[in-house]
N, C-alpha and C positions, 0 to 999 in steps of 0.2 A: 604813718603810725606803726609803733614797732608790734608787731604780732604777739609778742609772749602777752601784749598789755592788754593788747584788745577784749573788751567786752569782759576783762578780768572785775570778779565782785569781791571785792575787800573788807572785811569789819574793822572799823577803827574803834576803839575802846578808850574814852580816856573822860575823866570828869571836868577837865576846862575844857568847856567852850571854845577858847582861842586856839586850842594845840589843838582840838578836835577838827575845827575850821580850815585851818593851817592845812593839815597833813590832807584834808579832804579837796582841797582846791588844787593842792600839788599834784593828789592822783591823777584827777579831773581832765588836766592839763595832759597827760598822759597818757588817755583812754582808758583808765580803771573805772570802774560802776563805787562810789565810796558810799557804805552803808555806818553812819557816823551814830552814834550810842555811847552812852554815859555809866550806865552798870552792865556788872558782869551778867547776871540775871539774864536781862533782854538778851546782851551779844550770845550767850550759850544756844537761851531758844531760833535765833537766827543761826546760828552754826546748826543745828536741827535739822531749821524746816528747811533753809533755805539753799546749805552746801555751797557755802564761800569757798571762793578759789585759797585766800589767804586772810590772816586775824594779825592788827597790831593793837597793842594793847599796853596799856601804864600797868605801872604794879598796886599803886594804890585806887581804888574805885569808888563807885557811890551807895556801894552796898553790900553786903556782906560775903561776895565772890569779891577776892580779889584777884589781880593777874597772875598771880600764881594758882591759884583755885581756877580760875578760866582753864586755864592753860591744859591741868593735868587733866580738868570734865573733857576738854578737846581730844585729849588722846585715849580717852575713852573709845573714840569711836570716830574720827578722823586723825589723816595723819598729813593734812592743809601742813602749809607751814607755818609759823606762829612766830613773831617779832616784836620781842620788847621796845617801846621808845618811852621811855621813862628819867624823870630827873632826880632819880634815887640811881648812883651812878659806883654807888660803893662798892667794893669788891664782892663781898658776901651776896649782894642784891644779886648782880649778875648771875654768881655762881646758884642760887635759888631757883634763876630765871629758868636756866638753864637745864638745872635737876625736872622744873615742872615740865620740861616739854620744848622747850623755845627752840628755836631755830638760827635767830640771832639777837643782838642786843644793840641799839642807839641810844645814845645818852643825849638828853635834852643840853641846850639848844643843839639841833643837828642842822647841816648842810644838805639841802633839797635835795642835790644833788646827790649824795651820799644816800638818803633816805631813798630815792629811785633806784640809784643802783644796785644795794643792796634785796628791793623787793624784786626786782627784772632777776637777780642771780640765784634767790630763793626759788623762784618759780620755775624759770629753766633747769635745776635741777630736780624740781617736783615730776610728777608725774603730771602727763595731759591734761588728767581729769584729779581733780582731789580724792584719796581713796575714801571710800562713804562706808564702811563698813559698818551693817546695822545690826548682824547677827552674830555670834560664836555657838556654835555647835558642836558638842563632845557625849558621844556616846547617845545618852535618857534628852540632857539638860541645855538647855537653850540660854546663852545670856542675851539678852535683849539691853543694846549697848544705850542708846541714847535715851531710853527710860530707866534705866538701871535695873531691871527685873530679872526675875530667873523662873526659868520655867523646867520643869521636871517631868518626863513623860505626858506632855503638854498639860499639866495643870500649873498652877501659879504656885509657887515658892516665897514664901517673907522670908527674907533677910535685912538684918543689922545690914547700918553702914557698913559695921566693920567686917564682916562677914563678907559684903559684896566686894568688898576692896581686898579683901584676900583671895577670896576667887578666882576677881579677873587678873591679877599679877599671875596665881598659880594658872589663868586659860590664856595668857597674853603671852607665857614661856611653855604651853602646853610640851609635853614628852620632854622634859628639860629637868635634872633633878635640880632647886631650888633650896641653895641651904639655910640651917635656922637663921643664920644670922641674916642672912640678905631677904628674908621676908618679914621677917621683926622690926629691921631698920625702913626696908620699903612701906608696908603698911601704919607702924605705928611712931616711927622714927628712931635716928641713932639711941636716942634714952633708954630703948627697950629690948638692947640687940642680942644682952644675956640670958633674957627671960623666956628661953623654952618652953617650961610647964606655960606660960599662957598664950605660945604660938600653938600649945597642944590642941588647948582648952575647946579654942575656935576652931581650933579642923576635928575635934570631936564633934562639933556643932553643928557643920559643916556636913561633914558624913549621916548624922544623923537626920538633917532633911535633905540631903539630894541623895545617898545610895540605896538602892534598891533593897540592900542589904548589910546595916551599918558593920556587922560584926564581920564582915568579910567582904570589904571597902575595894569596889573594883574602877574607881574614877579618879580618889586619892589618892595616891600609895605613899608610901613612906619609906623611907631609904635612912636603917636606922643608924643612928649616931652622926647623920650628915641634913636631910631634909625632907622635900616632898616634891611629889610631881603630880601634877592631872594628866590624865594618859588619857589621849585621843580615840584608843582601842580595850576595849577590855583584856583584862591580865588577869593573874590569878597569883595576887599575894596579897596579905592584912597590914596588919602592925597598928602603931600607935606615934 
């Protein structure tokens, strides 16, 4: 039994039956652990609790995650590798796949063969252990990855979706200036990439529940007429 495979625990994602079966016999044969599920939902909380070596998954689901939505909840807070095998084979799909996180891409019907080799190539280049990162820490504010929470001088923080999805893009490039356009199109998509005043909006919202001191913003900074950073270290400039 080849060593990268052994004892490897795999989520399979796909809402047939037959493809689910399929790809789980093949592991099987292989020495992989195959943990086989139908909605995104389930496979997310099992990427959770349970810290799969590796995720394949379809793009379309049995419930309101789809593998694109899997994909980017994963790289929230692992960085497993993650392989489409999907019969949506269209250029666009791929390139989706891709953007969400993926690692690579099989197009239904696939060769066993193929299917193997690419999961053994994925994993050998992963790390030993899958990274499991559960915390970000900057400065006050704690993000708490796999529950999506924010914590602020350890008390609890609400945020908006969209609030936390801006965050963690600006804690995931921490010390990294982030300009408007590329957190407009990341967070809310290409349709909104001109719309400054309401990339503002949200990091005045932003600022006003995580800094200590909104009017003199030392976790956000702004870097004016290009974007913004979360800085790891306290600084000492404002802006807007």
């Amino acid at each position: 039994m080849n060593s990268i495979s052994s004892a490897r625990k795999v989520i399979i994602v796909d809402p047939d039956p037959k493809y689910g079966n399929l790809i789980s016999q093949i592991l099987k044969g292989e020495g992989f652990t195959p943990i086989v599920v139908h909605k995104g939902e389930k496979a997310l909380q099992i990427a959770v609790d349970e810290g799969p070596h590796l995720t394949i998954t379809e793009i379309n689901l049995s419930d309101e995650i789809n593998g694109y939505e899997l994909a980017r909840r994963i790289r929230t807070f692992s960085e497993m590798p993650i392989l489409f095998v999907s019969a949506q084979d269209e250029t666009q799909a791929i390139l989706w796949a891709f953007e969400a996180g993926a690692d690579d891409f099989i197009s239904k019907p696939f060769d066993s063969r193929v299917l193997v080799a690419r999961i053994k190539a994925l994993l050998k280049r992963s790390s030993e252990k899958s990274v499991q990162a559960t915390e970000l820490n900057f400065q006050h504010i704690t993000l708490h990855l796999a529950a999506r929470q924010v914590t602020a001088d350890n008390q609890p923080v609400y945020l908006t979706e969209t609030e936390y999805n801006l965050l963690l893009e600006l804690a995931k490039h921490h010390d990294r200036v982030l300009t408007h356009g590329y957190l407009l199109n990341a967070v809310w998509g290409n349709a909104y990439k001109d719309e400054v005043n309401y990339l503002r909006s949200y990091v005045h919202n932003l600022r006003r529940k995580l800094e200590r001191d909104p009017a003199n913003p030392q976790l956000i900074l702004s870097r004016t007429g290009v974007g913004y950073v979360l800085v790891s270290s306290t600084q000492s400039e404002g802006g807007s």
